[in-house]
C-alpha positions in Angstrom: -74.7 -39.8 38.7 -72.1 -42.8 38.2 -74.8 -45.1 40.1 -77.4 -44.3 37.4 -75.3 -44.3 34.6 -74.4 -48.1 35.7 -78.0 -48.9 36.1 -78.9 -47.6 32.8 -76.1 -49.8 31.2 -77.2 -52.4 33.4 -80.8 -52.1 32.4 -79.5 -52.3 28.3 -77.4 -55.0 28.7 -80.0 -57.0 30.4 -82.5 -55.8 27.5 -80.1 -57.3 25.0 -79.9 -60.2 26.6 -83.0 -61.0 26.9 -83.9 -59.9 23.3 -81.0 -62.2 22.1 -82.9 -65.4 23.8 -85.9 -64.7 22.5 -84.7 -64.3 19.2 -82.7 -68.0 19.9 -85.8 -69.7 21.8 -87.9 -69.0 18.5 -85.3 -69.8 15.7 -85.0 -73.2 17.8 -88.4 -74.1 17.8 -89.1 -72.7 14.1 -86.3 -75.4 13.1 -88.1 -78.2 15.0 -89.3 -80.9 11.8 -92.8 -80.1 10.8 -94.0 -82.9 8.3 -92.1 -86.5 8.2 -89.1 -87.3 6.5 -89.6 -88.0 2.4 -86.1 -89.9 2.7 -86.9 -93.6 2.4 -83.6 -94.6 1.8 -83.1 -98.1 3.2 -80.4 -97.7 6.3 -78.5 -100.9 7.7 -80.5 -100.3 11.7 -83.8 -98.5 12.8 -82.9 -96.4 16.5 -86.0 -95.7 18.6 -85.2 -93.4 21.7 -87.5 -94.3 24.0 -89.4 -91.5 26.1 -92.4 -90.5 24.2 -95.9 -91.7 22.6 -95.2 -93.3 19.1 -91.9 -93.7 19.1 -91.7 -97.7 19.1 -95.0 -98.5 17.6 -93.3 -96.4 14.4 -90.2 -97.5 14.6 -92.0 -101.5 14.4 -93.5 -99.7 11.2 -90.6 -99.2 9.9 -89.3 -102.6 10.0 -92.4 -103.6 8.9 -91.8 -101.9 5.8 -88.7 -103.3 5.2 -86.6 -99.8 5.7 -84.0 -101.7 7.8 -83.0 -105.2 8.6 -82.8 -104.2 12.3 -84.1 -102.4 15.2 -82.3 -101.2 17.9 -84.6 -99.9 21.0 -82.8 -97.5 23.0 -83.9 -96.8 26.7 -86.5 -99.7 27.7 -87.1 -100.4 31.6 -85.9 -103.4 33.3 -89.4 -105.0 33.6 -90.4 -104.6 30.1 -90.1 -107.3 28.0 -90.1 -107.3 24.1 -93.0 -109.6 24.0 -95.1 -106.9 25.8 -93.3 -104.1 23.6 -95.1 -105.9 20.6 -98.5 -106.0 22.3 -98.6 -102.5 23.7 -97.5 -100.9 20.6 -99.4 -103.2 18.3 -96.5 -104.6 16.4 -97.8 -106.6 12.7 -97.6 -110.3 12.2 -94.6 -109.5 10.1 -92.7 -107.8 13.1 -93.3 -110.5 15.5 -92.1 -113.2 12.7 -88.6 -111.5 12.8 -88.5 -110.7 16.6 -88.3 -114.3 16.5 -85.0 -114.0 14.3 -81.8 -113.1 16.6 -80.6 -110.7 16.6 -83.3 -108.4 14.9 -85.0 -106.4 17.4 -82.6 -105.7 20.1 -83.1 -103.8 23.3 -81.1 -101.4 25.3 -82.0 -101.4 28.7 -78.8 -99.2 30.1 -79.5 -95.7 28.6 -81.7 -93.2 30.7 -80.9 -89.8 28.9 -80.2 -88.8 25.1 -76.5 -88.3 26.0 -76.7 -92.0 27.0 -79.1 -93.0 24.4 -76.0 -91.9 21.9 -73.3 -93.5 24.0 -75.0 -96.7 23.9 -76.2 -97.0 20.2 -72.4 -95.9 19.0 -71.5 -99.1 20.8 -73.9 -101.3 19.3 -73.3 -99.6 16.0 -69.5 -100.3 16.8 -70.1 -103.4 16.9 -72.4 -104.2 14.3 -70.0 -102.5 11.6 -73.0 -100.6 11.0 -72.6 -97.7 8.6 -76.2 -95.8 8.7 -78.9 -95.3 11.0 -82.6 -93.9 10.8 -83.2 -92.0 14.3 -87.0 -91.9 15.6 -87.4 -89.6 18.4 -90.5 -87.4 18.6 -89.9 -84.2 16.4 -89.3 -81.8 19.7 -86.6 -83.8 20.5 -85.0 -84.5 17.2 -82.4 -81.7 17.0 -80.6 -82.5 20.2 -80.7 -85.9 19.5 -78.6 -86.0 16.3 -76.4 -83.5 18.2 -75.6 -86.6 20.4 -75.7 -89.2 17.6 -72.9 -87.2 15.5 -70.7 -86.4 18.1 -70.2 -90.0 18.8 -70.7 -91.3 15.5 -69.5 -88.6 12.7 -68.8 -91.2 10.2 -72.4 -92.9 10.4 -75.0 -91.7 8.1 -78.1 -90.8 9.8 -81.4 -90.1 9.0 -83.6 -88.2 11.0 -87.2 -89.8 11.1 -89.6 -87.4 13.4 -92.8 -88.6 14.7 -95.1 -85.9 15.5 -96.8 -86.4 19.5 -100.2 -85.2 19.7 -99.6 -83.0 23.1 -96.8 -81.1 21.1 -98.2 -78.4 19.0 -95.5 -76.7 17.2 -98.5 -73.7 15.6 -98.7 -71.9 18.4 -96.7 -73.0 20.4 -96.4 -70.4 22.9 -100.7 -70.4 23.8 -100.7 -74.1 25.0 -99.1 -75.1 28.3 -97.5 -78.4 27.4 -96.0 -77.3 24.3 -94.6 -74.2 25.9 -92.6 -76.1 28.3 -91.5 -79.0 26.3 -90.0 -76.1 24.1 -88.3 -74.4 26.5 -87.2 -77.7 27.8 -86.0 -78.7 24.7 -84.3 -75.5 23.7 -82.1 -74.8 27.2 -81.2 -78.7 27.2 -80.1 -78.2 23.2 -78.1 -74.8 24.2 -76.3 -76.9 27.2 -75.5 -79.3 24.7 -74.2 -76.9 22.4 -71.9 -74.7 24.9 -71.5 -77.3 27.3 -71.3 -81.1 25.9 -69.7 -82.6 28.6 -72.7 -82.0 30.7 -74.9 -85.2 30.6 -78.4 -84.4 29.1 
């Protein structure tokens, strides 16, 4: 009877528990930014975390609009050079003029993860006696990402600039295979980040 009675429990417990992450996997992805920021409050640096479509060509936008004086470029590759940053991502005639101007658009090639991504901007931001930021990152990513931004800069002001990638569809999210696993991605990587922050992500 005993043997029952603790498979029963077990059964419930594991019902819970399963409940309680579906209920956690949802309210993560129903906070995930659905429309753009309406804050256009100048900031003293532009961050663009490299890893996604749109990213850089919006943060260049940005600059172009004159909503920072500089760009920091967090994660590009060894064998990409700003020059060909500009050309991919179709950077104005405006953008190019104040590439030209050291230091202005500055790239980190050193950071391969968000946790890094962080480590590396607080540095620069150290450095810089910079006192606000506006973070681009693609919207899925966004939560995680000012997780990792605060922790290592609490006394920078930072505002959190989604742009919204075409293979991510946050309206049913569950019926399209891409954005079914970038969520679940997103939301176990957020929850390790949360319980666990001295686990690089």
């Amino acid at each position: 009877m005993w043997v029952w009675r603790a498979v029963r429990w077990g059964l419930v417990t594991v019902t819970i528990m399963v409940m309680m992450w579906m209920a956690a996997l949802v309210s993560y992805v129903y906070s995930i930014p659905r429309e753009p920021t309406n804050d256009k409050t100048t900031t003293d640096a532009i961050v663009v975390l490299t890893g996604g479509s749109l990213r850089i060509a919006y943060g260049f936008e940005l600059l172009d609009k004159g909503l920072a004086k500089q760009l920091f470029i967090s994660g590009v590759a060894e064998d990409i050079s700003l020059e060909e940053l500009m050309q991919t991502h179709q950077a104005s005639a405006k953008v190019r003029a104040l590439a030209a101007k050291e230091p202005v658009i500055i790239l980190d090639r050193v950071a391969n993860s968000t946790r890094s991504n962080a480590a590396q901007t607080a540095q620069w931001v150290h450095d810089r006696g910079i006192h606000s930021i506006r973070l681009v990152t693609a919207n899925y990513h966004m939560r995680r990402s000012v997780m990792e931004f605060r922790r290592l800069m609490s006394d920078v002001k930072i505002i959190a600039d989604p742009v919204f990638p075409e293979n991510f569809h946050i309206e049913g999210w569950w019926r399209d295979r891409v954005s079914r696993e970038l969520a679940l991605s997103e939301f176990h990587k957020f929850m390790v980040v949360l319980f666990w922050p001295s686990i690089t992500s």
